[in-house]
PASEBA-1860 file (N, C-alpha, C; in nm, 3 decimals):
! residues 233
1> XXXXXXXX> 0.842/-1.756/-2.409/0.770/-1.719/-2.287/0.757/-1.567/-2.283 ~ 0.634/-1.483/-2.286/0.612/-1.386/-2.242/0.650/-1.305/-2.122 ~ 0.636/-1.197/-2.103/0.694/-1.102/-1.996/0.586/-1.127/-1.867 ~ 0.473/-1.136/-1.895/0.400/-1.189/-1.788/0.387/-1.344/-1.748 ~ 0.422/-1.417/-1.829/0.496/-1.523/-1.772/0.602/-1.552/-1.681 ~ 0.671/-1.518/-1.735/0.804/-1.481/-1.679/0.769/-1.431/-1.525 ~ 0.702/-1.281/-1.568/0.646/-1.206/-1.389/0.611/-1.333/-1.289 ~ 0.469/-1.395/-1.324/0.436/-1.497/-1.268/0.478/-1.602/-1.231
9> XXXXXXXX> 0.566/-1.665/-1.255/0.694/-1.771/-1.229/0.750/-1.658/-1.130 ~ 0.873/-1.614/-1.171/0.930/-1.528/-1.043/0.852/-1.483/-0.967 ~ 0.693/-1.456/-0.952/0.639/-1.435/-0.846/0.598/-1.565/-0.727 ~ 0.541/-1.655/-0.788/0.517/-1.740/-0.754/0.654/-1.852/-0.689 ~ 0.774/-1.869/-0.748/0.875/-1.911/-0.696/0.898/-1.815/-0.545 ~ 0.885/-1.679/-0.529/0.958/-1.588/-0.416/0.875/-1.644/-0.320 ~ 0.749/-1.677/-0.325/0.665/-1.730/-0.228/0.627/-1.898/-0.199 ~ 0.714/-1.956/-0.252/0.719/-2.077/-0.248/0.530/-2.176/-0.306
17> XXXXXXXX> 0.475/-2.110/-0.391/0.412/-2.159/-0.482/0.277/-2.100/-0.413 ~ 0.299/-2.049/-0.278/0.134/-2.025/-0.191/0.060/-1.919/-0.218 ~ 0.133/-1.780/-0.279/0.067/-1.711/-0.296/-0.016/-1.751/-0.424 ~ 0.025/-1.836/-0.517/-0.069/-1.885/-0.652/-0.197/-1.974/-0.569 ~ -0.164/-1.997/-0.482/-0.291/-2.130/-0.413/-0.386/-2.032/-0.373 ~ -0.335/-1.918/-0.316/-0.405/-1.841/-0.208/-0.475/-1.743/-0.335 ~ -0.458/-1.723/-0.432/-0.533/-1.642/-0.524/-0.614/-1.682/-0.618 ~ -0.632/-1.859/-0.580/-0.732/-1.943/-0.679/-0.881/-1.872/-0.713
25> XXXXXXXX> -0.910/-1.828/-0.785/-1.045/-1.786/-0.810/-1.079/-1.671/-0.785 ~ -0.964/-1.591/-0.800/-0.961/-1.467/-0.703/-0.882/-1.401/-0.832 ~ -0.868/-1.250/-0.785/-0.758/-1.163/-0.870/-0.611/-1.194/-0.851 ~ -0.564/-1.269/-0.996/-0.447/-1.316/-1.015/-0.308/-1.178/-1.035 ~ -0.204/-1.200/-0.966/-0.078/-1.065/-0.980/-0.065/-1.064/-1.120 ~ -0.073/-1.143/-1.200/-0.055/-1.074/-1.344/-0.095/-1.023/-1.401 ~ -0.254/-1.046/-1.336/-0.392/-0.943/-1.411/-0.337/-0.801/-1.365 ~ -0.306/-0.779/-1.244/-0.271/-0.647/-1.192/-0.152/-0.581/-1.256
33> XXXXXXXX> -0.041/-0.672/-1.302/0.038/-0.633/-1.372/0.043/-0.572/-1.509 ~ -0.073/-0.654/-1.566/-0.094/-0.659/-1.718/-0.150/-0.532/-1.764 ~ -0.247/-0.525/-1.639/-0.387/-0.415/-1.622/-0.250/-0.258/-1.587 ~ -0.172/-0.294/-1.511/-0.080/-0.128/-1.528/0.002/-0.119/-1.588 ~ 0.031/-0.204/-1.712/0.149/-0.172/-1.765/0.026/-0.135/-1.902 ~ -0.142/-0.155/-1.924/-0.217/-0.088/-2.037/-0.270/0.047/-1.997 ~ -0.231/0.062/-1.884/-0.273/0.175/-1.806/-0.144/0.342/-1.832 ~ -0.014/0.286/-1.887/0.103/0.350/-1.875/0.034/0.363/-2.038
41> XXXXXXXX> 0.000/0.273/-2.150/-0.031/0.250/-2.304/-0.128/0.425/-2.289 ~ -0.268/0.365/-2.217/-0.385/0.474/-2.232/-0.367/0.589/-2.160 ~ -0.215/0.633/-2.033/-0.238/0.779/-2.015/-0.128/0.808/-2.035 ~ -0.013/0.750/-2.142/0.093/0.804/-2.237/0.044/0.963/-2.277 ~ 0.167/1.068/-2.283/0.124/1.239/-2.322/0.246/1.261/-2.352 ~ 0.245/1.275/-2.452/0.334/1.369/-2.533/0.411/1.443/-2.496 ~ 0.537/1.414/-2.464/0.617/1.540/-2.437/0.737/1.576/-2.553 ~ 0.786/1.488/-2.633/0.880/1.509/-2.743/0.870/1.404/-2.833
49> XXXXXXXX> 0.929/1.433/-2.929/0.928/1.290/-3.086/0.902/1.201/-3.045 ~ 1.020/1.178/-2.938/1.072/1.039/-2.887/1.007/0.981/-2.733 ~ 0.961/1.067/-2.653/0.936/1.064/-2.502/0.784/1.108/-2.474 ~ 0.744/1.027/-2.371/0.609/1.057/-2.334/0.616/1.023/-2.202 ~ 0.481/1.113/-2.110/0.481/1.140/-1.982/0.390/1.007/-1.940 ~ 0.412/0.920/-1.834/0.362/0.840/-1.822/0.294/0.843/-1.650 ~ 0.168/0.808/-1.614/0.122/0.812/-1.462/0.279/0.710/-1.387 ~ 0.289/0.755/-1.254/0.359/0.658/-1.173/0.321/0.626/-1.054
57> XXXXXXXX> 0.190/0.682/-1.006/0.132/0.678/-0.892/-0.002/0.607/-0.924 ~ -0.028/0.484/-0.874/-0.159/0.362/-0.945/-0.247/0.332/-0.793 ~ -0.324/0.341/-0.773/-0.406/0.270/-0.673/-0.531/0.138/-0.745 ~ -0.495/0.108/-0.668/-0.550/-0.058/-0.715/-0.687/-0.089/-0.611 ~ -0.749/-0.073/-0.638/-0.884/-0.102/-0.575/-0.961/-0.267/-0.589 ~ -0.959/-0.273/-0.452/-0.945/-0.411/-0.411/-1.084/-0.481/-0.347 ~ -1.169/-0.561/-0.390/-1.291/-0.650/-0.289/-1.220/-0.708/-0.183 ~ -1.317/-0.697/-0.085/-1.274/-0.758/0.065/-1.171/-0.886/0.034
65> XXXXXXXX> -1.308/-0.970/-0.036/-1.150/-1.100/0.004/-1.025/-1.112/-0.088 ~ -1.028/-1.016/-0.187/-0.868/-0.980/-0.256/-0.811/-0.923/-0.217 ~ -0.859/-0.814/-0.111/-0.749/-0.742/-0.026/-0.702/-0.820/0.089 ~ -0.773/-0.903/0.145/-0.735/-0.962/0.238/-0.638/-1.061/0.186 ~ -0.679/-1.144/0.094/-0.599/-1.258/0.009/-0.431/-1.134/-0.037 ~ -0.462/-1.042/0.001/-0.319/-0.908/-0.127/-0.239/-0.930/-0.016 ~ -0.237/-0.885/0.143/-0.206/-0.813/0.246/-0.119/-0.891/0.255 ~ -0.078/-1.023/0.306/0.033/-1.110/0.344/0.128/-1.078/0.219
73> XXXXXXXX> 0.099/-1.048/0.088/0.208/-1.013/0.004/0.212/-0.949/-0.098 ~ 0.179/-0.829/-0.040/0.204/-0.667/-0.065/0.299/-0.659/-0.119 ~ 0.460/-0.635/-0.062/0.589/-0.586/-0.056/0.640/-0.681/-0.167 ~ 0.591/-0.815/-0.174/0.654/-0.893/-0.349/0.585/-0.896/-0.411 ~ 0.466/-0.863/-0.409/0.390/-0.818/-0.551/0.410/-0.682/-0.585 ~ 0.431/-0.565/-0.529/0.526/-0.439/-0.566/0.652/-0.436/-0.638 ~ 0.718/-0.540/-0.558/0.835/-0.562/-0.636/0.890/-0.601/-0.718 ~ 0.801/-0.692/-0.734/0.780/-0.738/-0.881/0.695/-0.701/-0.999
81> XXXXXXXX> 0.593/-0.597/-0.978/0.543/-0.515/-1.058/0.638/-0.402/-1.063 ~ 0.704/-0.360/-1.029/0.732/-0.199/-1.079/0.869/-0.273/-1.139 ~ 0.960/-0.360/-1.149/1.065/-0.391/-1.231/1.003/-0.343/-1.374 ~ 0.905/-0.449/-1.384/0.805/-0.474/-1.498/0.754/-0.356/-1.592 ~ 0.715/-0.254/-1.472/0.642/-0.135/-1.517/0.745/-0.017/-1.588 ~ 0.840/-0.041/-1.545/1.007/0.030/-1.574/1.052/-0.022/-1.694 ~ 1.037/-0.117/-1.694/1.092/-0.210/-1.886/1.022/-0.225/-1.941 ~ 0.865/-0.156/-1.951/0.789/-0.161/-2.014/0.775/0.001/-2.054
89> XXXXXXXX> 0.823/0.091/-1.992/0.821/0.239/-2.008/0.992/0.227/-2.110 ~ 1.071/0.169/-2.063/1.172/0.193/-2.127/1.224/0.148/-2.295 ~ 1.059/0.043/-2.293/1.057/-0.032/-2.445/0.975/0.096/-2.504 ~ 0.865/0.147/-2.446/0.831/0.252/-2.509/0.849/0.398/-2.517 ~ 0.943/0.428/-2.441/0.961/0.583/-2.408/0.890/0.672/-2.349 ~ 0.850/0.548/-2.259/0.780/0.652/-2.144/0.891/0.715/-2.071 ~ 0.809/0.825/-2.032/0.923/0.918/-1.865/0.806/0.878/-1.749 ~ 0.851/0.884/-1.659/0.840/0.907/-1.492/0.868/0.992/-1.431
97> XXXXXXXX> 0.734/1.043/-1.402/0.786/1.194/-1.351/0.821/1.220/-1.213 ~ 0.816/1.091/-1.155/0.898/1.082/-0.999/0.874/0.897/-0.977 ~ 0.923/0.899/-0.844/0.922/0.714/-0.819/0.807/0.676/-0.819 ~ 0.775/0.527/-0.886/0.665/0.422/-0.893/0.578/0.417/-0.780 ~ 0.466/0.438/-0.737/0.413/0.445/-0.588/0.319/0.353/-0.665 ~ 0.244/0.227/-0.616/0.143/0.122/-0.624/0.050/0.129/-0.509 ~ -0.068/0.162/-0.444/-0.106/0.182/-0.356/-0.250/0.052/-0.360 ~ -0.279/-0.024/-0.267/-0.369/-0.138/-0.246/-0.456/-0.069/-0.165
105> XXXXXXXX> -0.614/-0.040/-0.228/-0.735/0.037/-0.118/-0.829/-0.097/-0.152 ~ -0.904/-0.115/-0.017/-1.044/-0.144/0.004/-1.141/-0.112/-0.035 ~ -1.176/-0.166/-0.151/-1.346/-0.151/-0.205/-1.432/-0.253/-0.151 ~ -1.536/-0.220/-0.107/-1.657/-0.326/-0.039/-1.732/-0.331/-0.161 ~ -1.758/-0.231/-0.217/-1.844/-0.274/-0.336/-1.826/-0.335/-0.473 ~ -1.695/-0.369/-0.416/-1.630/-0.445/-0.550/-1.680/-0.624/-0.506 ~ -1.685/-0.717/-0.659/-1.686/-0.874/-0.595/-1.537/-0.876/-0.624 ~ -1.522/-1.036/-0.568/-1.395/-1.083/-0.568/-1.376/-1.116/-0.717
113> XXXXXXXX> -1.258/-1.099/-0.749/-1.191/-1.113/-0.850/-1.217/-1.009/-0.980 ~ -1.254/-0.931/-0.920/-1.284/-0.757/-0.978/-1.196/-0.664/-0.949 ~ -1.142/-0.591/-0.988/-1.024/-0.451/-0.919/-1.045/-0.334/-1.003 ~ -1.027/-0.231/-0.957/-0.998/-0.115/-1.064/-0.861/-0.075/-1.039 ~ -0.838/0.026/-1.126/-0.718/0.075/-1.125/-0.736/0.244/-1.165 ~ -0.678/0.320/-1.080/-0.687/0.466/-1.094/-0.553/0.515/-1.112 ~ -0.464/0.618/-1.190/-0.347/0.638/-1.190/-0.306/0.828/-1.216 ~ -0.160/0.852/-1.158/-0.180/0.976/-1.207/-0.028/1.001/-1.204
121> XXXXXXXX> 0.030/1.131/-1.276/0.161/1.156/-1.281/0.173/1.248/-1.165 ~ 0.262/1.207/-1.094/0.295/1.281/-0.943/0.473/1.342/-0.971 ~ 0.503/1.436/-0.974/0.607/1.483/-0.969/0.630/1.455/-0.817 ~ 0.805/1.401/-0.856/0.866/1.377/-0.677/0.906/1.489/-0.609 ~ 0.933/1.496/-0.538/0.909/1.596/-0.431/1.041/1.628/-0.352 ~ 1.098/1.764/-0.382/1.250/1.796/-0.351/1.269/1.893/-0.283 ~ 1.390/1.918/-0.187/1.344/2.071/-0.111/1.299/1.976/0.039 ~ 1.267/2.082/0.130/1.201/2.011/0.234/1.015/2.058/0.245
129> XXXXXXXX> 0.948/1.935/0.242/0.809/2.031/0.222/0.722/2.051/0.361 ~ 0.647/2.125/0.294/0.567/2.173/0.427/0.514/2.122/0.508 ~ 0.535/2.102/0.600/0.473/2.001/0.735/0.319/1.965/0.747 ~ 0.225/2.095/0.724/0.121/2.034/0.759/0.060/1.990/0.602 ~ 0.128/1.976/0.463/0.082/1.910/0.366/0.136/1.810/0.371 ~ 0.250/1.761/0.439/0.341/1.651/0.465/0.233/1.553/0.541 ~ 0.195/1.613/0.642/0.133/1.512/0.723/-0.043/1.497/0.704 ~ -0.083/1.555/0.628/-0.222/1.544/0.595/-0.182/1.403/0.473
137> XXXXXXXX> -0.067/1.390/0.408/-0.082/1.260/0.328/0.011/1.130/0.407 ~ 0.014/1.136/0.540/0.063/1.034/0.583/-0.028/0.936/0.557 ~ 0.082/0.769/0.555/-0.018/0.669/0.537/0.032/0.568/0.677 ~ 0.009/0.472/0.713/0.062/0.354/0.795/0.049/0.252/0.716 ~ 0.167/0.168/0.668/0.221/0.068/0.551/0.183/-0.081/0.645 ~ 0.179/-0.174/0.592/0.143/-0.270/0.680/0.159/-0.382/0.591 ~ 0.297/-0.461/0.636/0.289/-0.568/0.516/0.282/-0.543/0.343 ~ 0.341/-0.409/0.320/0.353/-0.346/0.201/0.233/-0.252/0.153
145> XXXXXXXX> 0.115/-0.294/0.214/-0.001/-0.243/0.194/0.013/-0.070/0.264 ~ -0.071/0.016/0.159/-0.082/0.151/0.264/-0.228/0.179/0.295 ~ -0.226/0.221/0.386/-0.385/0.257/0.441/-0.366/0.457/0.499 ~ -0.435/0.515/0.388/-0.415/0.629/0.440/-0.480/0.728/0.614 ~ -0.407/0.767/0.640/-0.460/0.819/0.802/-0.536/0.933/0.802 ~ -0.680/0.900/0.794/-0.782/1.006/0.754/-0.848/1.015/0.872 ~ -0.932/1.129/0.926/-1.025/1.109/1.002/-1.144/1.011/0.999 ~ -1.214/0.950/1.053/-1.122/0.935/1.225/-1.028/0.847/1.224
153> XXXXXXXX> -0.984/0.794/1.165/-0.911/0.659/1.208/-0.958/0.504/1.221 ~ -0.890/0.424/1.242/-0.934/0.309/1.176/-0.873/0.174/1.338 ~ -0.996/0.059/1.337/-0.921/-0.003/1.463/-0.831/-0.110/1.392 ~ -0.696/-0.157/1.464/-0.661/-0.311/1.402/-0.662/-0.461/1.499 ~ -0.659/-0.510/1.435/-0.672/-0.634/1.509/-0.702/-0.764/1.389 ~ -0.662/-0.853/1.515/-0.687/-1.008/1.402/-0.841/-1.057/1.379 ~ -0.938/-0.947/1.434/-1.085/-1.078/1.435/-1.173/-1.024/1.304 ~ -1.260/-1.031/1.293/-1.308/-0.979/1.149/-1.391/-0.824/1.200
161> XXXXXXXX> -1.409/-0.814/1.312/-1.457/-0.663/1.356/-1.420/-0.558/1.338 ~ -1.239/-0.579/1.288/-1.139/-0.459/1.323/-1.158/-0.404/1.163 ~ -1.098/-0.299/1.146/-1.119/-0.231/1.006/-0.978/-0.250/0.933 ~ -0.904/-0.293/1.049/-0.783/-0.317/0.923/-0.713/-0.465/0.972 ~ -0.753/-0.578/0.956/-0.725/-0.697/0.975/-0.594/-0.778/0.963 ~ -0.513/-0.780/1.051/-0.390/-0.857/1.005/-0.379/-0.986/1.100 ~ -0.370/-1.056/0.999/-0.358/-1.238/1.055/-0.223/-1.248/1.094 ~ -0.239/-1.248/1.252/-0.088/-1.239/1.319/-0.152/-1.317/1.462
169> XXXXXXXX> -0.070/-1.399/1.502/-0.094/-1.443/1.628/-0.076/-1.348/1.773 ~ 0.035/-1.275/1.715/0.059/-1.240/1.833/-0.069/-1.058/1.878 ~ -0.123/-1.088/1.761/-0.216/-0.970/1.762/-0.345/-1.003/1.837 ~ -0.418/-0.915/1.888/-0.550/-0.942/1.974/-0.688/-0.912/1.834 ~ -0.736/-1.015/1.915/-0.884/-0.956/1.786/-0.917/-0.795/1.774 ~ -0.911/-0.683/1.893/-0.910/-0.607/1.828/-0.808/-0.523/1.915 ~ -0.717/-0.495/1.889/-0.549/-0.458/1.920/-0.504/-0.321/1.985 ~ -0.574/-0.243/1.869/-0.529/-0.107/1.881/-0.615/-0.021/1.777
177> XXXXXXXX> -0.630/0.120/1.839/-0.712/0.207/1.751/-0.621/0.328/1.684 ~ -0.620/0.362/1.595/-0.552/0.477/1.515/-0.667/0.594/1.528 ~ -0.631/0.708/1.569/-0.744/0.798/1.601/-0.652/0.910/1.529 ~ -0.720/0.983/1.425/-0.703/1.074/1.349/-0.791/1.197/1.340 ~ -0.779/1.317/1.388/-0.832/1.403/1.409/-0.771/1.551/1.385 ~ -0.853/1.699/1.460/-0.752/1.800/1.442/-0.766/1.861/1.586 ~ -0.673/1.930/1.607/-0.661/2.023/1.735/-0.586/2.103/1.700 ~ -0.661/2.243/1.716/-0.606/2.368/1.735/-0.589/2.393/1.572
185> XXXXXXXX> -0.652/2.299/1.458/-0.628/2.305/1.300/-0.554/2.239/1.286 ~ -0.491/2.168/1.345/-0.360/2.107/1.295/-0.405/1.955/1.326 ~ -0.364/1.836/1.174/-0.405/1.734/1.216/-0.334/1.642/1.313 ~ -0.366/1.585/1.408/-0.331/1.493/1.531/-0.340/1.323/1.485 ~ -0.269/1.255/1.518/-0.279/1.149/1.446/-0.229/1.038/1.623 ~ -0.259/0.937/1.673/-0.234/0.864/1.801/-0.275/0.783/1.772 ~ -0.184/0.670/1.840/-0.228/0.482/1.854/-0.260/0.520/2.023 ~ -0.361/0.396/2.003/-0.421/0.349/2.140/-0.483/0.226/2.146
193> XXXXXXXX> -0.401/0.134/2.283/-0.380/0.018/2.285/-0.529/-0.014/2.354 ~ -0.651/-0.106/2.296/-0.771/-0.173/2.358/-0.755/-0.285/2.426 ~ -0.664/-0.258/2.513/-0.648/-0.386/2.623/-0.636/-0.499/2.554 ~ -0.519/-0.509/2.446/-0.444/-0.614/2.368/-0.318/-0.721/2.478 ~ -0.364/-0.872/2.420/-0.282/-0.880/2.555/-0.100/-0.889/2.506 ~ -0.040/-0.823/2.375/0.101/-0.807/2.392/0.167/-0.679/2.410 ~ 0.068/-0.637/2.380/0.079/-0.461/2.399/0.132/-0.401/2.241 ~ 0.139/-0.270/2.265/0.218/-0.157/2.156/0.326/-0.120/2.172
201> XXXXXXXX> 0.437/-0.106/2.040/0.575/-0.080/2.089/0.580/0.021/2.013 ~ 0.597/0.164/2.014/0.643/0.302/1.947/0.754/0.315/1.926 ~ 0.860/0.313/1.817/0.987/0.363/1.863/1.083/0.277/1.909 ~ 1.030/0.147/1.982/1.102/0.076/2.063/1.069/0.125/2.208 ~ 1.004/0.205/2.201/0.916/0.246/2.341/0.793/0.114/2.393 ~ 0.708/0.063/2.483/0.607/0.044/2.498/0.520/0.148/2.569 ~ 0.408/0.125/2.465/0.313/0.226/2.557/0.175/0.197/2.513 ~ 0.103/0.302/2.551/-0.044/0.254/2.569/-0.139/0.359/2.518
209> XXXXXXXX> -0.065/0.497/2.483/-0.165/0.589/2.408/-0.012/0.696/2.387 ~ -0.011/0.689/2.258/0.142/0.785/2.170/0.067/0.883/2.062 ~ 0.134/0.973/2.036/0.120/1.035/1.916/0.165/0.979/1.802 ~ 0.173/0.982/1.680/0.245/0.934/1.559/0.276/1.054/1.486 ~ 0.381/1.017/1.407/0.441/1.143/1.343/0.500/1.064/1.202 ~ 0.538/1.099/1.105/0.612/1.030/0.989/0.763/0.983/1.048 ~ 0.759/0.891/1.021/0.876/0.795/1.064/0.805/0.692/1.160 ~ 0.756/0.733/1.253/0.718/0.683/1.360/0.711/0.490/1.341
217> XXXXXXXX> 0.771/0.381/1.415/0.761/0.267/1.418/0.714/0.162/1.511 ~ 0.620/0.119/1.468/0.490/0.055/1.560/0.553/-0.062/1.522 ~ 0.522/-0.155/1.631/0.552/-0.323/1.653/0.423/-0.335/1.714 ~ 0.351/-0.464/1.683/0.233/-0.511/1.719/0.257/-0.678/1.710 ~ 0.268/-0.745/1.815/0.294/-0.921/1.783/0.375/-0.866/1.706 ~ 0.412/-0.968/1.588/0.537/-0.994/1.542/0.527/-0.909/1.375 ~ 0.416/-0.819/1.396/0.421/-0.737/1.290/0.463/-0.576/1.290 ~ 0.538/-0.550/1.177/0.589/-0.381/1.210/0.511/-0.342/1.083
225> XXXXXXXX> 0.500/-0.202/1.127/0.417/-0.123/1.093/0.494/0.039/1.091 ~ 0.455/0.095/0.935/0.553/0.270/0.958/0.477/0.351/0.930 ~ 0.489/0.458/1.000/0.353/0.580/0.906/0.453/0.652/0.821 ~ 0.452/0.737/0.718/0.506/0.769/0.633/0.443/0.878/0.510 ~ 0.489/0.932/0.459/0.441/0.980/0.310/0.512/0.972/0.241 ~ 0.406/0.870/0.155/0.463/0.782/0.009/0.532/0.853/-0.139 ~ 0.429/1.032/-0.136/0.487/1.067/-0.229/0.615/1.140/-0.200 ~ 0.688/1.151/-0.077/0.814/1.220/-0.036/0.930/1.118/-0.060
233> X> 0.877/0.997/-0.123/0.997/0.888/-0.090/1.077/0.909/-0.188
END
């Protein structure tokens, strides 16, 4: 049995066989797997006899209904790709020039069962860094997925109107708006609740129009949500 065998079984067991149902005809996790561990092969660089510099930062570019079909399981298809991507650098002597970051974006102009893959070597990040480069790469994670916080911002909700869609009951068709902007030069980043009927929880706060900051922890229905920057982790 092969290594992507193997992946696929342990993927498919963690989810009790649904995420294989739910990706019928669609972009399969091993293609994605297979596709970044030839991706570590073609931007391999030379650094000694024995060692080569390998990308660790991958964005995966996704058609509507593969991202939507990705989102419920983000966080075990990560986790089970970067084991993979690590024993596959360590059979060949790749280096990592900081931690594995996998990032899932929205392409509309992609069809289903199409993806690209973009990658790059990101040195990790030590020291304390500068605030306003800190927060110009915040993202809000959602079910493992990251969605970066760009101007303007993006609405969520469960109905197909919202721009960032999560199938949650306890969510309103369209929930809450992320409004991303600048004042005074400096970027501003706020949730604001569209008359959702469970409301927004900040912090463990409820409220109805907050700022966000990195760390910051949103509850929406029975889904949590963190803003963050991925390459500080």
């Amino acid at each position: 049995m092969g290594v992507f065998d193997k992946f696929e079984k342990r993927l498919e067991g963690a989810v009790s066989g649904v995420f294989a149902r739910a990706f019928k005809g669609a972009v399969e996790p091993v293609e994605i797997a297979a596709r970044l561990t030839r991706e570590l092969d073609a931007e391999a660089r030379l650094l000694s006899r024995d060692r080569r510099l390998v990308p660790n930062e991958f964005i995966v570019g996704l058609s509507p209904a593969d991202y939507d079909r990705l989102t419920p399981y983000g966080k075990t298809l990560t986790s089970e790709i970067i084991p993979e991507l690590r024993a596959h650098a360590n059979r060949n002597g790749y280096v990592f020039n900081g931690p594995i970051m996998i990032h899932f974006e929205y392409d509309e102009q992609l069809p289903t069962g199409r993806f690209t893959v973009a990658s790059e070597a990101v040195a990790g990040v030590s020291g304390t860094p500068d605030p306003a480069a800190q927060r110009s790469r915040l993202v809000l994670e959602v079910n493992g997925m990251r969605h970066p916080l760009t101007p303007p911002g993006f609405t969520i909700g469960r109905g197909s109107g919202a721009d960032l869609r999560v199938n949650d009951p306890g969510i309103s068709r369209e929930h809450a708006r992320i409004e991303v902007g600048e004042t005074d030069g400096r970027l501003r980043i706020e949730i604001v609740d569209l008359g959702s009927t469970n409301g927004i929880t900040v912090d463990g706060q409820r409220v109805e129009r907050v700022d966000l900051h990195e760390g910051s922890r949103i509850e929406i229905g029975s889904t949590r949500m963190l803003v963050h920057a991925p390459a500080g982790a």
